[in-house]
GUTORMAR-813476 format. One record per residue: x, y, z of N, C-alpha, C in turn; residue number from 1. Coordinates in steps of 0.2 Angstrom, whole numbers. Example, Ala and Ser with C-alpha at 12.3 -4.5 7.8 and 13.67 -1.06 7.14 Angstrom:
! residues 2
<r><n_u>66</n_u><n_v>-28</n_v><n_w>39</n_w><ca_u>62</ca_u><ca_v>-22</ca_v><ca_w>39</ca_w><c_u>66</c_u><c_v>-16</c_v><c_w>39</c_w><resi>1</resi></r>
<r><n_u>64</n_u><n_v>-11</n_v><n_w>35</n_w><ca_u>68</ca_u><ca_v>-5</ca_v><ca_w>36</ca_w><c_u>64</c_u><c_v>0</c_v><c_w>39</c_w><resi>2</resi></r>
***
This chain:
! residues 102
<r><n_u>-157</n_u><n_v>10</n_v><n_w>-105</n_w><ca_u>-158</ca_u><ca_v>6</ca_v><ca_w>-99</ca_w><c_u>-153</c_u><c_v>8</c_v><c_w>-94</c_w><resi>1</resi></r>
<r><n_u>-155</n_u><n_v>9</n_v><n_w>-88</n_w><ca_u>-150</ca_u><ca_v>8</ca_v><ca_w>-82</ca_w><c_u>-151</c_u><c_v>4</c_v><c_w>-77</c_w><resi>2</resi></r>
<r><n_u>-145</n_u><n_v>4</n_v><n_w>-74</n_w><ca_u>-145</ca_u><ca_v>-4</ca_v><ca_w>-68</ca_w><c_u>-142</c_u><c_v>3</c_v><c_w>-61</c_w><resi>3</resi></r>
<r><n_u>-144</n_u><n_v>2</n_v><n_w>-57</n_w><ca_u>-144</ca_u><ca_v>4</ca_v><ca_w>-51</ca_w><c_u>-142</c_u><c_v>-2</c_v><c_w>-45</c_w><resi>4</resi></r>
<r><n_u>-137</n_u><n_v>-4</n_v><n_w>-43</n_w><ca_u>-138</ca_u><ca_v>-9</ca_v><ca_w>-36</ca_w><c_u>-135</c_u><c_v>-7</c_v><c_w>-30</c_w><resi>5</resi></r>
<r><n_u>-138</n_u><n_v>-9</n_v><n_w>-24</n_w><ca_u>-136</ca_u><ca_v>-5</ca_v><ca_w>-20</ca_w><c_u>-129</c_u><c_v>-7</c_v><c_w>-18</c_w><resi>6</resi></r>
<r><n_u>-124</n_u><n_v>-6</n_v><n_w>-14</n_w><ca_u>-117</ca_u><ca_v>-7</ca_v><ca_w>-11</ca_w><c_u>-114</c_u><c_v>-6</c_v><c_w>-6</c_w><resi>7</resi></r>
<r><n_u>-108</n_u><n_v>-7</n_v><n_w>-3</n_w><ca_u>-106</ca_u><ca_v>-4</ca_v><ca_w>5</ca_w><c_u>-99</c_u><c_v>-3</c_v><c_w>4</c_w><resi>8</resi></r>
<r><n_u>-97</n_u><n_v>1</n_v><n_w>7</n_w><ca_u>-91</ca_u><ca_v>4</ca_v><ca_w>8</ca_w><c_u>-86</c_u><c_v>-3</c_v><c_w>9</c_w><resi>9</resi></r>
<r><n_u>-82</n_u><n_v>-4</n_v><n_w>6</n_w><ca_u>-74</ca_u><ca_v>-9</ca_v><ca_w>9</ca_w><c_u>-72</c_u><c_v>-10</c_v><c_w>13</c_w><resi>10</resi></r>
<r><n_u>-72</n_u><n_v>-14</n_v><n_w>17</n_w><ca_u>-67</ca_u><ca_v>-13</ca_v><ca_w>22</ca_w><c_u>-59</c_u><c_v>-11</c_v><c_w>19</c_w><resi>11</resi></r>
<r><n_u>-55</n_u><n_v>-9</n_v><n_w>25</n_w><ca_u>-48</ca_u><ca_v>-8</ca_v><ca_w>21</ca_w><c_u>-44</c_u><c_v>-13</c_v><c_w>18</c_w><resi>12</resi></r>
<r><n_u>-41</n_u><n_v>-13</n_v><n_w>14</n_w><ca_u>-36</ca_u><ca_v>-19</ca_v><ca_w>9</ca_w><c_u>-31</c_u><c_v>-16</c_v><c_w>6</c_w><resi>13</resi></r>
<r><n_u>-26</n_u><n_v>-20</n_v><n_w>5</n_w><ca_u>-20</ca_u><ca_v>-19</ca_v><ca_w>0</ca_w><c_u>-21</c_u><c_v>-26</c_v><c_w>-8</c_w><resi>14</resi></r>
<r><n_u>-22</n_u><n_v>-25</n_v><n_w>-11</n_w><ca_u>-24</ca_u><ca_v>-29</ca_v><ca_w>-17</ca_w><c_u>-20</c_u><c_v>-28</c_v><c_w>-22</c_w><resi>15</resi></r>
<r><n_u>-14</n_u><n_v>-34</n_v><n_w>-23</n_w><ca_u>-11</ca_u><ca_v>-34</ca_v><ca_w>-28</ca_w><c_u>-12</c_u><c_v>-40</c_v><c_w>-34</c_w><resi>16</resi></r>
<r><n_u>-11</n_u><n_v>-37</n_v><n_w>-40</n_w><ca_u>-11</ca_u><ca_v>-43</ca_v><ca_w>-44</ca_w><c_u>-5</c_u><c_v>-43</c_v><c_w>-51</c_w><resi>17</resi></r>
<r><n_u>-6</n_u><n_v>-43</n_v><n_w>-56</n_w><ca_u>0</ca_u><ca_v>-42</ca_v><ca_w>-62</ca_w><c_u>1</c_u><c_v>-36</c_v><c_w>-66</c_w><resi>18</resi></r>
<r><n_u>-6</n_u><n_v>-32</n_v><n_w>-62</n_w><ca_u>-6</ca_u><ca_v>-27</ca_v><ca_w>-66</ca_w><c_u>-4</c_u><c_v>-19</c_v><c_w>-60</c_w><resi>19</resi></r>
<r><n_u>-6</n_u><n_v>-21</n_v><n_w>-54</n_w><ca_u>-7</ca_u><ca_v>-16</ca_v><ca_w>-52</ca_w><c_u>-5</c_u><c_v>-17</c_v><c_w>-44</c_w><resi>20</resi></r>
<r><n_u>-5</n_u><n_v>-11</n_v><n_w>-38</n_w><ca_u>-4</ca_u><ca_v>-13</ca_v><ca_w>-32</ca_w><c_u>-10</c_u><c_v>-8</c_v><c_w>-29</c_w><resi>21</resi></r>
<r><n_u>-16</n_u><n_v>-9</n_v><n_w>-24</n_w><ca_u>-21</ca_u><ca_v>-5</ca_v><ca_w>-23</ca_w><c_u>-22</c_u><c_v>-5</c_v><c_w>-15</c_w><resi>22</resi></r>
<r><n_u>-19</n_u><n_v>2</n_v><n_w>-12</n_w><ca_u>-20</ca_u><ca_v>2</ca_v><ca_w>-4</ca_w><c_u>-26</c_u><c_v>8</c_v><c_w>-6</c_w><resi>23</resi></r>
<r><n_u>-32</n_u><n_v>2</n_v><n_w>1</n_w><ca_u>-36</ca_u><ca_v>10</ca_v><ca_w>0</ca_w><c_u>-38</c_u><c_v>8</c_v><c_w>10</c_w><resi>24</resi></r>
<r><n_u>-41</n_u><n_v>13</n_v><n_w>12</n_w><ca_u>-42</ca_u><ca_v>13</ca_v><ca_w>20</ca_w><c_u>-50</c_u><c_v>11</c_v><c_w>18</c_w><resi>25</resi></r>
<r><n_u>-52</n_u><n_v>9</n_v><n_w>14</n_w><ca_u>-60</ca_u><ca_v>8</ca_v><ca_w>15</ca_w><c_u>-64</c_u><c_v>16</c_v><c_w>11</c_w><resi>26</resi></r>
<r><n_u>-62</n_u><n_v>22</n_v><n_w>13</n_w><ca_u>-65</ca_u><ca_v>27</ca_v><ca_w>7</ca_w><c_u>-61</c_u><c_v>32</c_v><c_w>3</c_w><resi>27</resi></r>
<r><n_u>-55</n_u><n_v>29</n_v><n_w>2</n_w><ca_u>-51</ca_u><ca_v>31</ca_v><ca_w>-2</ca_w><c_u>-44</c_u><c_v>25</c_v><c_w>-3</c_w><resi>28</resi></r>
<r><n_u>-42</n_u><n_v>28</n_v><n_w>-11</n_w><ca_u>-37</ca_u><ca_v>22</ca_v><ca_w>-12</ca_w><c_u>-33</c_u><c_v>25</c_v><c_w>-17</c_w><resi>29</resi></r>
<r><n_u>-28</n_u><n_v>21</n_v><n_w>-18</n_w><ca_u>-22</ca_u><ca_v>24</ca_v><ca_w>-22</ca_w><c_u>-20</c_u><c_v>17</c_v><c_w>-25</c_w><resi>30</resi></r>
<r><n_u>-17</n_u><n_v>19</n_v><n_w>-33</n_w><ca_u>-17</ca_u><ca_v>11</ca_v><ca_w>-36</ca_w><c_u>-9</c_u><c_v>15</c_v><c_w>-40</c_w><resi>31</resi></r>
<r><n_u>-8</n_u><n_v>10</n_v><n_w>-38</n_w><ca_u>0</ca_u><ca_v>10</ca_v><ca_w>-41</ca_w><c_u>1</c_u><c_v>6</c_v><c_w>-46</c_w><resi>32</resi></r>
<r><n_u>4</n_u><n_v>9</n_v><n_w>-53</n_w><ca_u>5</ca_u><ca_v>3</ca_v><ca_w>-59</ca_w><c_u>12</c_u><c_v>-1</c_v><c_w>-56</c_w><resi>33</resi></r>
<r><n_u>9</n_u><n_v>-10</n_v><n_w>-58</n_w><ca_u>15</ca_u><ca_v>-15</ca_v><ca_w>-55</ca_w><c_u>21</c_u><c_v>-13</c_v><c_w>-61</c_w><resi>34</resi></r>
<r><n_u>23</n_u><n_v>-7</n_v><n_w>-62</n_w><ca_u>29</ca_u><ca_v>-9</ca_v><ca_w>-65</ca_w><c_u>33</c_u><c_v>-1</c_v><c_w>-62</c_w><resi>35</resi></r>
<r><n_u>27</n_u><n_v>0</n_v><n_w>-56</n_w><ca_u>32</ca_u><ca_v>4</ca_v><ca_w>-51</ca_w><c_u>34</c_u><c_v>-2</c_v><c_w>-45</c_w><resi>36</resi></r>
<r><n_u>33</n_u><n_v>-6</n_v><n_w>-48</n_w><ca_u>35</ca_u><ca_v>-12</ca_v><ca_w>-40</ca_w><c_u>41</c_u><c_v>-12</c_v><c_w>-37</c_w><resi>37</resi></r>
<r><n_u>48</n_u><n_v>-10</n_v><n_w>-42</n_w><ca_u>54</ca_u><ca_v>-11</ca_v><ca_w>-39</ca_w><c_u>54</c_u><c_v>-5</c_v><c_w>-33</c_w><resi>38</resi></r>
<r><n_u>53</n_u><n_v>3</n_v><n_w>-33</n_w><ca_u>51</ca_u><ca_v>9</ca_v><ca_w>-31</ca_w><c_u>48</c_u><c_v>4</c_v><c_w>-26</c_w><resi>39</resi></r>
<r><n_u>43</n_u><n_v>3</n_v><n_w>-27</n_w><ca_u>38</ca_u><ca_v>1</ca_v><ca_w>-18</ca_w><c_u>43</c_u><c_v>-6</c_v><c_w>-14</c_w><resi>40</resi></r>
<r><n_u>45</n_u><n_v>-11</n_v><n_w>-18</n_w><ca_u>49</ca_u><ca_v>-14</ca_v><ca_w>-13</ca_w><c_u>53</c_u><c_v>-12</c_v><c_w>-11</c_w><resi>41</resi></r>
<r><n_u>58</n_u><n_v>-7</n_v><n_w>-13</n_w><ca_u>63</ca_u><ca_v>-2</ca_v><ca_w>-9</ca_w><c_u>60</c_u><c_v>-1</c_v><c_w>-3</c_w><resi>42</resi></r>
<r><n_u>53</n_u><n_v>1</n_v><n_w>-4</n_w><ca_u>50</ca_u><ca_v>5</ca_v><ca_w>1</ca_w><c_u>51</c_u><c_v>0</c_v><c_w>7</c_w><resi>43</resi></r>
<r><n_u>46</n_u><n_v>-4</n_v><n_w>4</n_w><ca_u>45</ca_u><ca_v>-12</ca_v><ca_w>11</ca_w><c_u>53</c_u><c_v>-13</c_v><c_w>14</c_w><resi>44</resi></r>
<r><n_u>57</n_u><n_v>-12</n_v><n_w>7</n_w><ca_u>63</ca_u><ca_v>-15</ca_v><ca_w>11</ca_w><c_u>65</c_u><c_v>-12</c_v><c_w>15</c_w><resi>45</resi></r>
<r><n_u>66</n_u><n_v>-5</n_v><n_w>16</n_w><ca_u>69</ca_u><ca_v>0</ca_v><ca_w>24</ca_w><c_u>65</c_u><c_v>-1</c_v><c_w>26</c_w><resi>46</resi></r>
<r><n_u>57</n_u><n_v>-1</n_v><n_w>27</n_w><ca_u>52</ca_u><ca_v>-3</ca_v><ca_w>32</ca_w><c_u>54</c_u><c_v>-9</c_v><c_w>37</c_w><resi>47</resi></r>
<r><n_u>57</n_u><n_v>-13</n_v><n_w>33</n_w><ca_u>57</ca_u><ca_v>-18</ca_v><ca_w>38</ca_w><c_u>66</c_u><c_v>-17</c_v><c_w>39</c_w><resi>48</resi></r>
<r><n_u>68</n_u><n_v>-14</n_v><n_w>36</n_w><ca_u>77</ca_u><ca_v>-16</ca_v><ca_w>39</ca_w><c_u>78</c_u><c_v>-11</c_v><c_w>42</c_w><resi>49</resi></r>
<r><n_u>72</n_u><n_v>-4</n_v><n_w>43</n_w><ca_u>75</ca_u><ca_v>1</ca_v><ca_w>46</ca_w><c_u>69</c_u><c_v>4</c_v><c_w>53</c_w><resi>50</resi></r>
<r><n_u>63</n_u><n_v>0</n_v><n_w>51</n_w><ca_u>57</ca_u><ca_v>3</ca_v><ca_w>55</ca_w><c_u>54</c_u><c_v>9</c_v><c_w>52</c_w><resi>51</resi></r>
<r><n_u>56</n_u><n_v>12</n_v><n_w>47</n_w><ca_u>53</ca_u><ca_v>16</ca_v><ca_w>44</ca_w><c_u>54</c_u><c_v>21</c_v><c_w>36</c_w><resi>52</resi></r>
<r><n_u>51</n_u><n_v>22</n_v><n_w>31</n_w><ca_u>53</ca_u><ca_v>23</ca_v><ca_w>26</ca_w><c_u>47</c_u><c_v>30</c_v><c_w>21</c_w><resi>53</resi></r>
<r><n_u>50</n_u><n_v>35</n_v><n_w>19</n_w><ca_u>45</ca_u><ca_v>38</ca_v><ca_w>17</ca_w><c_u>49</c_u><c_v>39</c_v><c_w>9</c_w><resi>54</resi></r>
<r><n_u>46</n_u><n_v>39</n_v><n_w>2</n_w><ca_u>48</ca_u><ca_v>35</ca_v><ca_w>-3</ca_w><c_u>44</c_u><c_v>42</c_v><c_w>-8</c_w><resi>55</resi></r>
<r><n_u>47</n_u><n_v>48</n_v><n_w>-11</n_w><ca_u>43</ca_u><ca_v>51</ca_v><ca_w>-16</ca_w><c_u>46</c_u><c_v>49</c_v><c_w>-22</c_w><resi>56</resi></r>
<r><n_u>41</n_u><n_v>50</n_v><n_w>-26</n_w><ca_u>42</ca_u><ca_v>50</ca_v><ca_w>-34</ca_w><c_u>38</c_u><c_v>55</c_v><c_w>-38</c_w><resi>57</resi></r>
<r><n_u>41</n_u><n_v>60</n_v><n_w>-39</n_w><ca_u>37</ca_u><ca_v>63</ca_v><ca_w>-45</ca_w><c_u>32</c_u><c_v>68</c_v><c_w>-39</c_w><resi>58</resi></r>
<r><n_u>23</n_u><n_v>65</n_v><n_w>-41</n_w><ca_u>18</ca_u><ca_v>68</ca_v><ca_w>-37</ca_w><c_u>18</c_u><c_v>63</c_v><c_w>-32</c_w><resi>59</resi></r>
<r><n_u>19</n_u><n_v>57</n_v><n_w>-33</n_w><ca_u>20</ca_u><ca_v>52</ca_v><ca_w>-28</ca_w><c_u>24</c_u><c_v>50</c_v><c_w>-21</c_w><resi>60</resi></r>
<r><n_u>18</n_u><n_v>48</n_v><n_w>-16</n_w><ca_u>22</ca_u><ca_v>46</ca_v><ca_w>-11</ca_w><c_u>20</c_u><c_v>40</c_v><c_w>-9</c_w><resi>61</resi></r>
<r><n_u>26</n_u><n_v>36</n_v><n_w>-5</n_w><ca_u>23</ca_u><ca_v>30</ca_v><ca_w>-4</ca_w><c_u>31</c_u><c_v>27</c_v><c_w>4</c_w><resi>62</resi></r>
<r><n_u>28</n_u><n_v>26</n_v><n_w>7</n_w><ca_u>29</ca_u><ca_v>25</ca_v><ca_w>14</ca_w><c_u>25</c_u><c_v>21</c_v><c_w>19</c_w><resi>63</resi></r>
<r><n_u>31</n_u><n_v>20</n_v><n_w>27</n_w><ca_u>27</ca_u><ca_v>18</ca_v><ca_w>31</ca_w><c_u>31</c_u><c_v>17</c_v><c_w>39</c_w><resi>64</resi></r>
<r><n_u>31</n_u><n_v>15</n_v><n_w>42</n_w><ca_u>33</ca_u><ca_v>12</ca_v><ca_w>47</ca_w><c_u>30</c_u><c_v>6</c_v><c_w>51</c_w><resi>65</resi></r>
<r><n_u>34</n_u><n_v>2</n_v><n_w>54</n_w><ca_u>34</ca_u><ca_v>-4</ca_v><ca_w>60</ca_w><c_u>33</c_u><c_v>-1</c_v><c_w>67</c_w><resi>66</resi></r>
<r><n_u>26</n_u><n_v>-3</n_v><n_w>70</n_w><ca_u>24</ca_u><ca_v>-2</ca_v><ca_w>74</ca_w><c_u>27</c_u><c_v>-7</c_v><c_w>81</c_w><resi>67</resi></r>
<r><n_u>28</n_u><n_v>-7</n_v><n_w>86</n_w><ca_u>33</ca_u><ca_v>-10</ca_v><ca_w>92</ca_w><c_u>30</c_u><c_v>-19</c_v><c_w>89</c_w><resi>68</resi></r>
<r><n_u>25</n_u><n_v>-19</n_v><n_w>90</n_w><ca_u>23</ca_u><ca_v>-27</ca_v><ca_w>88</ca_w><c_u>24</c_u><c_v>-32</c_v><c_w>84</c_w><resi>69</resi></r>
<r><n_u>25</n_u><n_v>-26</n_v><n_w>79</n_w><ca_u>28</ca_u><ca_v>-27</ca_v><ca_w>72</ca_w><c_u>23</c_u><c_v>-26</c_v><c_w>65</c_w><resi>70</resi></r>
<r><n_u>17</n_u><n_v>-25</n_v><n_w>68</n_w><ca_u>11</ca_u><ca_v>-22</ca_v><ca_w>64</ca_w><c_u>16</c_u><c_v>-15</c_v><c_w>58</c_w><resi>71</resi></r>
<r><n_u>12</n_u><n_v>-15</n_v><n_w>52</n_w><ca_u>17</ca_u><ca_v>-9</ca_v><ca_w>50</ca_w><c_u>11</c_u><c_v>-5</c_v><c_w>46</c_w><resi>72</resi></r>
<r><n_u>11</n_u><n_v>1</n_v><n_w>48</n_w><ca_u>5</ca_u><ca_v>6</ca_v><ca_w>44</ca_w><c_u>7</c_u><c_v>8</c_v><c_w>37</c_w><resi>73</resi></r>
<r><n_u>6</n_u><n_v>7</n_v><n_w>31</n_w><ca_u>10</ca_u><ca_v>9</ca_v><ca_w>25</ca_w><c_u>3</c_u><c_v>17</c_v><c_w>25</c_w><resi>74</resi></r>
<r><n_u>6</n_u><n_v>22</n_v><n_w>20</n_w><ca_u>4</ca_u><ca_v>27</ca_v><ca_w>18</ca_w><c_u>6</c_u><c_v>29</c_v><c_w>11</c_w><resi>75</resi></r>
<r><n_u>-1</n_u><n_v>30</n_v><n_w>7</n_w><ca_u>2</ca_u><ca_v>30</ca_v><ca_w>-1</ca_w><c_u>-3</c_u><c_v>38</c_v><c_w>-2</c_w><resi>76</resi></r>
<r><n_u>0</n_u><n_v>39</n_v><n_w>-10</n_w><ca_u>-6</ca_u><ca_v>44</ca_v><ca_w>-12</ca_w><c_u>0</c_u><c_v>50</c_v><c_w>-14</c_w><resi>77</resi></r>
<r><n_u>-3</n_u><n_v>58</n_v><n_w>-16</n_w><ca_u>-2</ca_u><ca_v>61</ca_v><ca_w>-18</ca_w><c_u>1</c_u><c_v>68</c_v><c_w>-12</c_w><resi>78</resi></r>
<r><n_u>5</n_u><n_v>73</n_v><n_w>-14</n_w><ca_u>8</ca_u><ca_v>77</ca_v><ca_w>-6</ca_w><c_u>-1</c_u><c_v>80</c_v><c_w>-3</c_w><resi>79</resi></r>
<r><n_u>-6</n_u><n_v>78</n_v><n_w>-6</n_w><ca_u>-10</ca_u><ca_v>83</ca_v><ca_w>-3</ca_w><c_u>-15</c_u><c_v>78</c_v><c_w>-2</c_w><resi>80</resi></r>
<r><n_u>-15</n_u><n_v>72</n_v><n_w>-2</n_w><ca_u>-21</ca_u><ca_v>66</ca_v><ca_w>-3</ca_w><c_u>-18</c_u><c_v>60</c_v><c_w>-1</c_w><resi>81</resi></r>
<r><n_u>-16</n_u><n_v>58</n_v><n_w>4</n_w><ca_u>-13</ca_u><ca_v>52</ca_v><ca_w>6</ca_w><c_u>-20</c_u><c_v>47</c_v><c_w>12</c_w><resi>82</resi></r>
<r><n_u>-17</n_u><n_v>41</n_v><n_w>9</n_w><ca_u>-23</ca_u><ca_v>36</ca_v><ca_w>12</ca_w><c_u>-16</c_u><c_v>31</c_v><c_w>19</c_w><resi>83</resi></r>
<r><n_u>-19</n_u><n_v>28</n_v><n_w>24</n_w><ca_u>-14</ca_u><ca_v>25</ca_v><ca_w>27</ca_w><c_u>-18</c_u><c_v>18</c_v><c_w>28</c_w><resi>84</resi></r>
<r><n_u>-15</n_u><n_v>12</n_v><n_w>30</n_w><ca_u>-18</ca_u><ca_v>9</ca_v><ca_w>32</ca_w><c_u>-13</c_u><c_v>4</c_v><c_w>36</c_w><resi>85</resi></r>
<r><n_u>-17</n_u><n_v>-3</n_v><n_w>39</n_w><ca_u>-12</ca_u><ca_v>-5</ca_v><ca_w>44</ca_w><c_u>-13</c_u><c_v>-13</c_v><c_w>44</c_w><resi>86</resi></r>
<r><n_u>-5</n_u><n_v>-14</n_v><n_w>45</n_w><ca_u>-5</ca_u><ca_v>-25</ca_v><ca_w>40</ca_w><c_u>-1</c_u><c_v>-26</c_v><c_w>47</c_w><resi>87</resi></r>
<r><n_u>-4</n_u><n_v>-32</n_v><n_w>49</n_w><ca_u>-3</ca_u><ca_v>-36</ca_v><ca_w>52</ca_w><c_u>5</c_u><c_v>-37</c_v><c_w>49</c_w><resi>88</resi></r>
<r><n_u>8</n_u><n_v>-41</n_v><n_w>54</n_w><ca_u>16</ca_u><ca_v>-43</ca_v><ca_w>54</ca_w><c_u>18</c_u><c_v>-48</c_v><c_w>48</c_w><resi>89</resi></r>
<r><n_u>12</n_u><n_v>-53</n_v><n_w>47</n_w><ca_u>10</ca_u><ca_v>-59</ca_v><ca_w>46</ca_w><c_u>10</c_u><c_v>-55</c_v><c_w>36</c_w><resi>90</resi></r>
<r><n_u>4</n_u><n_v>-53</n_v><n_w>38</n_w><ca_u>1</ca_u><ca_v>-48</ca_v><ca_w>31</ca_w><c_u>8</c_u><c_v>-43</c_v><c_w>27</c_w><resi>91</resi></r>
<r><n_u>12</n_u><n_v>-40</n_v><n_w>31</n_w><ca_u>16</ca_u><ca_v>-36</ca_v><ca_w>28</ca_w><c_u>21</c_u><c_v>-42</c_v><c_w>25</c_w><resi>92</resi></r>
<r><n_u>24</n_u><n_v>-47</n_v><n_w>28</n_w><ca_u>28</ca_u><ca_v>-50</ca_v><ca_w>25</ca_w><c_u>22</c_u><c_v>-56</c_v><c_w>19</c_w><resi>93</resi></r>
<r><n_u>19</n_u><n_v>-56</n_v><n_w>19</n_w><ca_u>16</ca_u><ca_v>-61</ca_v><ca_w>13</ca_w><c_u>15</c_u><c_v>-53</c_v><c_w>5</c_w><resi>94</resi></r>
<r><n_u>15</n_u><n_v>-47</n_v><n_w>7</n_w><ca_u>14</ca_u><ca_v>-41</ca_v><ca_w>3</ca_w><c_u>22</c_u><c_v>-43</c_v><c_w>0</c_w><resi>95</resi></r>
<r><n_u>27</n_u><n_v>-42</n_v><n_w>5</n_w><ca_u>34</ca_u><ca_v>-42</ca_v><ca_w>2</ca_w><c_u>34</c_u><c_v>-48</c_v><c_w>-2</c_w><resi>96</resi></r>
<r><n_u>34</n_u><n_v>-55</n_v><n_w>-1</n_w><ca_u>34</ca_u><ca_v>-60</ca_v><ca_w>-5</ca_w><c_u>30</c_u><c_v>-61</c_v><c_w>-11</c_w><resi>97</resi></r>
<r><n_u>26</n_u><n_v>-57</n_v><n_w>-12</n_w><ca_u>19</ca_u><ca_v>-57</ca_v><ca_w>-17</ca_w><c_u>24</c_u><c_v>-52</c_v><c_w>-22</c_w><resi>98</resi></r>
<r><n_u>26</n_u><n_v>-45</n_v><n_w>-22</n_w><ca_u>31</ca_u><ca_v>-40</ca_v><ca_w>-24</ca_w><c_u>36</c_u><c_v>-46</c_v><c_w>-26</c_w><resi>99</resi></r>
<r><n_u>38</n_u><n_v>-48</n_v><n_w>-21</n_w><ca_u>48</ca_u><ca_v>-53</ca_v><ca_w>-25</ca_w><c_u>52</c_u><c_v>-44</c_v><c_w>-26</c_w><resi>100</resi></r>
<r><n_u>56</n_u><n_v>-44</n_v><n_w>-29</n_w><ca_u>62</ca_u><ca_v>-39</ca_v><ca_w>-32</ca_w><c_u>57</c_u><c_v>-33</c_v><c_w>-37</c_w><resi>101</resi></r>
<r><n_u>52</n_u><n_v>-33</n_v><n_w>-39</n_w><ca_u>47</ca_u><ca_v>-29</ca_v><ca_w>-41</ca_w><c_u>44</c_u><c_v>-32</c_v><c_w>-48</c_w><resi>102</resi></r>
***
């Protein structure tokens, strides 16, 4: 037996929960294990205390910067595969307090 149903592409999201962090632009995504959380709030933390931060680890990259308004575009993924997307002011600071200290 096979099921087949039709679908649509995602809008863009950042999707966190206890297991995992998930930025994708709508046709590619990167999922970070939550027990790299301390590593990504560092990231958020320059972001917002410096305007801008770019964060490697390993094959891993994860960054971003604040745009004048205060909107902030993070960018995640691999040195040859990176996805970016863009959180509202509002949206980046609810991200920070979802994260807490990691």
């Amino acid at each position: 037996m096979t099921l087949t149903l039709p679908a649509e592409i995602a809008e863009p999201y950042v999707y966190v929960d206890n297991r995992a962090i998930v930025i994708s632009n709508g046709q590619h995504g990167v999922t970070f294990n939550r027990s790299q959380g301390r590593w990504l709030v560092e990231g958020l933390t320059i972001i917002a205390d410096e305007r801008r931060a770019t964060r490697m680890l390993q094959h891993r990259l994860f960054g971003g910067f604040m745009e004048d308004g205060g909107a902030v575009v993070l960018f995640a993924g691999t040195h040859d595969d990176v996805v970016s997307v863009r959180l509202s002011a509002s949206a980046f600071a609810a991200l920070r307090d979802e994260l807490g200290s990691g």
